[in-house]
Structures are given as structure tokens and as C-alpha cells.
N, C-alpha and C positions, 0 to 999 in steps of 0.2 A: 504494500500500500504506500510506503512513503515510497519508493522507487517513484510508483508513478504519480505523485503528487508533483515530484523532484521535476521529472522528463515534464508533465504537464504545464510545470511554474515557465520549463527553458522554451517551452514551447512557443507559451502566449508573448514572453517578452520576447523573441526574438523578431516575432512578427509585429511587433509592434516597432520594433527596429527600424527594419526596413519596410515600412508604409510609404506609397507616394503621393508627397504632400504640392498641392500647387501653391508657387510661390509669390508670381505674380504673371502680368500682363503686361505687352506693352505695342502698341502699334505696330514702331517700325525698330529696327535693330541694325548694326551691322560695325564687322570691327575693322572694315575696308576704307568705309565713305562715312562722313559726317553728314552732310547733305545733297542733294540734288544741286546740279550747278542750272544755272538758266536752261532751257531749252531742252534738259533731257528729264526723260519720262521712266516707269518701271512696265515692264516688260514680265508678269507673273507666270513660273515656272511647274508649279503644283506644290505638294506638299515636301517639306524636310525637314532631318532631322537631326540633331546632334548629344554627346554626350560628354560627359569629364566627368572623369571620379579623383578623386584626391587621395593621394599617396598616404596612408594615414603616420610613416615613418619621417616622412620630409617636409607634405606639409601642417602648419597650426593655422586653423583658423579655416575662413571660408574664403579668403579675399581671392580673388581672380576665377572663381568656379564660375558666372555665370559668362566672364570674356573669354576662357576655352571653351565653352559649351555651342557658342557663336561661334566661335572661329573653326568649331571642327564642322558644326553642320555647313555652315558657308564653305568649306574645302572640299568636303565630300559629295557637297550638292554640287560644287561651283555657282554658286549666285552671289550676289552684291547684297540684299539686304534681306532680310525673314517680316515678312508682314503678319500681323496679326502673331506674334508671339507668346508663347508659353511657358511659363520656366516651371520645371518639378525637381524637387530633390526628393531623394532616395538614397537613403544610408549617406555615405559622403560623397555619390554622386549628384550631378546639377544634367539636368538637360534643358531641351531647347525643342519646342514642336513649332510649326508654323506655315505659311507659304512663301515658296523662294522667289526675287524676282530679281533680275537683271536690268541693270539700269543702259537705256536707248538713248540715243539722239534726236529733236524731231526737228529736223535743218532737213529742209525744202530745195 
């Protein structure tokens, strides 16, 4: 009986652990471009996605988990910015859901 009281107790906390919590929202994103220069447009790609987990030996703290989570989806997708953004952590990972777009030119 205590055995599984034991295995029961590691079970609920571990899943409580790693729960994905949404963090925030944000329009637009990207660790390429600041903003649109005159004349160019975005150009939507569908959805992508990204992730970073934190080394939990190297690093302390959270700083920079949500600008790799960016920079990996924006690499793997190749797009220029993530519209309609998502952020979730999970355990010490950060991701990133959203729509990619490519920023256009509109010179006539």
C-alpha cells in the first residue's frame, strides 16, 4: 500500500510538471526585422512552429527562451515574421505556434 501511495504521489507531481501553460500572445514577432520599411507588405506562408528548451546545467533563469523559440521557428520555416503568435512553456521548454509570413515588395 505505501509503494503505491509513493509511485501514485511521483505520478500526479510529475504531470503537473510538465503541463502546457500558454504564456502569452502577440500579433507580430520576428528576430530578423523590426518593422516593415515603406512599400513592403507580408506575404502569409501557413502555419509554424518553433521550440527551445533550456539546458537546465548552463542555463539560470528564463531570459532568452522566448528569442530562440522565434529564431528556431523562423529558421526552420524560413519566414521573416510569425503573425498571430503563441508562446507555451513546458517544463523548461518555451515554444512558439503561429502563421509565417514573408515580407514583399509592392514597387510597380
Amino acid at each position: 500500500m505505501k509503494t503505491l501511495l509513493i509511485t501514485l504521489s511521483l505520478v500526479i507531481l510529475s504531470s503537473c510538471a510538465f503541463q502546457r501553460v500558454k504564456v502569452m500572445n502577440a500579433s507580430a514577432v520576428s528576430m530578423t526585422h523590426d518593422s516593415l520599411k515603406p512599400g513592403q507588405t507580408l506575404v502569409e506562408s501557413g502555419d509554424v512552429k518553433g521550440e527551445f528548451c533550456a539546458d537546465n546545467l548552463k542555463q539560470q533563469g528564463s531570459f532568452g527562451l522566448f528569442d530562440e523559440a522565434i529564431k528556431n521557428a523562423q529558421s526552420t520555416n524560413q519566414v521573416d515574421f510569425i503573425l498571430n503568435a503563441t508562446f507555451w512553456a513546458t517544463g523548461n521548454c518555451m515554444s512558439v505556434e503561429g502563421t509565417g509570413a514573408k515580407v514583399a515588395s509592392n514597387k510597380k
